[in-house]
N, C-alpha and C positions, 0 to 999 in steps of 0.2 A: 731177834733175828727173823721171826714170823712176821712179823710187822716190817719189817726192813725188805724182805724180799716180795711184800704185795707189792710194796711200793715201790719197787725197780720193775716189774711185771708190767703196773699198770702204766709206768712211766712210758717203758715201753711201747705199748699199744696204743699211747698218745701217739708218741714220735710216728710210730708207724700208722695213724689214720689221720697224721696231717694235723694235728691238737697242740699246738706251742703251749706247752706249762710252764708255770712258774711255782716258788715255792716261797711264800711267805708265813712265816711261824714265829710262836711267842721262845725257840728253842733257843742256847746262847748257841753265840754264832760258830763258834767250834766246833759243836754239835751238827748244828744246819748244813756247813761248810764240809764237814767229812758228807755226810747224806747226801750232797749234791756233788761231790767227788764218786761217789758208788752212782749213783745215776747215770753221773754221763751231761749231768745239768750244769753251763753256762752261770757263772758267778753272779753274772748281771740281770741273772735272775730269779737271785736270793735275795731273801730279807730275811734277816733272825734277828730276833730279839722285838718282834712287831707289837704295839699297842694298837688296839684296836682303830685308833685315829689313820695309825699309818696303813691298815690292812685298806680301809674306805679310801686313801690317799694313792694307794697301788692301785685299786680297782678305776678310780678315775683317771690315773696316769694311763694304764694300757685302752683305756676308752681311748682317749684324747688319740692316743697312738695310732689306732686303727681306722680313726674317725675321716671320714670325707666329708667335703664343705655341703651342706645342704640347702638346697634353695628354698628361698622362701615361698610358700603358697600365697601367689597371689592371683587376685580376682580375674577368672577369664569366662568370656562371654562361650557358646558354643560347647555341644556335648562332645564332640571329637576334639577340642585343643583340651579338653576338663581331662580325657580320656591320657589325653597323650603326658601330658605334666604329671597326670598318678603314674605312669609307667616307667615314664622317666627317674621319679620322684623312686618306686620302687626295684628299678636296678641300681638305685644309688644307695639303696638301705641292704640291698643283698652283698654288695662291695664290700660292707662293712660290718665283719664278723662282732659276735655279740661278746661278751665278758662272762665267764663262768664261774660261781667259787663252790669250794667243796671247803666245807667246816663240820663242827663237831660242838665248839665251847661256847660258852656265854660270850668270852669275849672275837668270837667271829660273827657272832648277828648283827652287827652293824655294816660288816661288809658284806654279808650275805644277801642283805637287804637292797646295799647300793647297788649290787650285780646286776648284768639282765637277767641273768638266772642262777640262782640261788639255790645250792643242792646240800642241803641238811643229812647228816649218820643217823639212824634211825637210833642209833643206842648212846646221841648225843645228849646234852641238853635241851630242854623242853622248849626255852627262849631262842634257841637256834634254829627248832622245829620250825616254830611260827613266824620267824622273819626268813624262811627259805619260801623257794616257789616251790622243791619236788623235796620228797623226804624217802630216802632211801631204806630200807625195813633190814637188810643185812648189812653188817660192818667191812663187805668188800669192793674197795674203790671200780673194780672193776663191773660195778653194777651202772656207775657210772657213763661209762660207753651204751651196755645195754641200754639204758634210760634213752640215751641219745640215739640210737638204732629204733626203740620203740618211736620215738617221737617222730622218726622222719620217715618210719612206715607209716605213721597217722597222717603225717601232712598230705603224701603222696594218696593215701586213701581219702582223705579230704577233696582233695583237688579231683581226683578221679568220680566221686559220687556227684560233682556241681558239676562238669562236662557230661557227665551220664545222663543226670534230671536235667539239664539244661538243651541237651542233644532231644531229649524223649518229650520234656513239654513243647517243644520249638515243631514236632512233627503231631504230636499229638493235638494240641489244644485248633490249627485248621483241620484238619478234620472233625472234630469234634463243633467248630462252626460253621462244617459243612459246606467244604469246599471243593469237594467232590460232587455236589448237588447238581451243578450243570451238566454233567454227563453222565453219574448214575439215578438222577431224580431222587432220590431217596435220604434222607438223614440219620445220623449215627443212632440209634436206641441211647436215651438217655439210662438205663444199665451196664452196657458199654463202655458208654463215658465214665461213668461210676467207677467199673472195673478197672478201666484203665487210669483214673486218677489212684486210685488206692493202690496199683500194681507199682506205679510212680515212689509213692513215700516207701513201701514194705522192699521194693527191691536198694533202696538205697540205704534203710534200717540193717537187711540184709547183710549186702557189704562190708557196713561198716561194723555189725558183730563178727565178720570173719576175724578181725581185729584177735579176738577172744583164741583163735588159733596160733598165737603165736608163739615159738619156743626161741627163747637165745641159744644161739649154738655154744656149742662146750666149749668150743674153742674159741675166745673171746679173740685171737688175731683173725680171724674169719670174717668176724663183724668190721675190724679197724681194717683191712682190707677195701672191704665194701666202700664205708665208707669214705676213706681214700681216693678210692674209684671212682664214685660218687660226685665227690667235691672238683677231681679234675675235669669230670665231664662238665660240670657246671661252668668252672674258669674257659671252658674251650668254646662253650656255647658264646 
């Protein structure tokens, strides 16, 4: 019953941060089939009685699903069409949400692996460890979301530190060649420059150990909120 109600919990907190799951397991399907009746889970997207062929076999079916047609990169001359074909190229990869798996056993490392992202029980087997990408150290699926909340404070802090260094060398580095020279006569103090290249890397080191402050809130529907929020602002951009 402990086990039965993380797993309506976390189901939950999918449903509500916008997380379509599915539930494929090696369980008989009587089993599956009540578990997916307590959920709330859509039939068609069960699978009981899964071999691990057929686990890789769901992971590529839901790819296939979600997948939009990709162009091919071909040869262009000019830095602005180069510019434009990645951008294009990269709103056609954010269209298309990635493949998640959550496993435990020997025999989910095969799909774990085909996944784009691969999330291993930390008190699973060792061979499911090492064919996951993340490896979760407590046995509650709801670490899950948290992982996904931490990852997309990194990205956002990612992105925020290359507009920073990028904004700071862009005003920095004339100056620093002395572009002011015609009206104050005078040149930067190669100390200066010094300082201010070093102010460069330590504030953006900086930043990124605030990382090190972070707490998931107690209330994991908090987080699946957010995130919700999050992803509609994105579809609306």
């Amino acid at each position: 019953m402990l086990l039965e109600a993380a797993t309506v919990y976390f189901y939950e907190c999918c449903t509500m941060a916008d997380f379509p799951a599915s539930l494929c397991c090696c369980l008989f399907r009587r089993v599956a089939t009540a578990l997916a009746q307590r959920l709330g889970l859509p039939l068609s997207r069960v699978v009981a009685e899964a071999t691990p062929a057929i686990k890789v076999h769901m992971i590529q079916q839901l790819r296939q699903q979600h997948s939009t047609t990709q162009h091919a990169h071909a040869h262009r001359t000019g830095l602005l069409k180069q510019l434009k074909h990645w951008w294009l190229w990269r709103r056609e990869q954010q269209k298309c949400p990635c493949v998640a798996m959550v496993g435990d056993g020997i025999n989910d490392s095969p799909a774990l692996a085909e996944a784009d992202v691969g999330i291993a029980i930390g008190a699973g087997a060792d061979i499911a460890a090492q064919s996951a990408d993340m490896i979760l150290m407590k046995d509650s699926l709801t670490d899950v979301l948290v992982a996904l909340d931490i990852s997309t404070r990194a990205y956002h802090r990612m992105v925020w530190n290359f507009i920073w260094a990028y904004g700071y060398n862009a005003c920095a580095i004339p100056l620093a060649a002395g572009l002011l020279y015609p009206a104050t006569h005078s040149l930067l103090p190669p100390w200066i420059a010094a300082v201010a290249m070093a102010g460069s890397s330590v504030s953006v080191v900086g930043s990124s150990l605030l990382l090190k402050l972070y707490k998931p809130d107690k209330d994991i529907r908090r987080i699946c909120k957010a995130q919700s929020d999050g992803s509609d602002r994105h579809n609306s951009v």
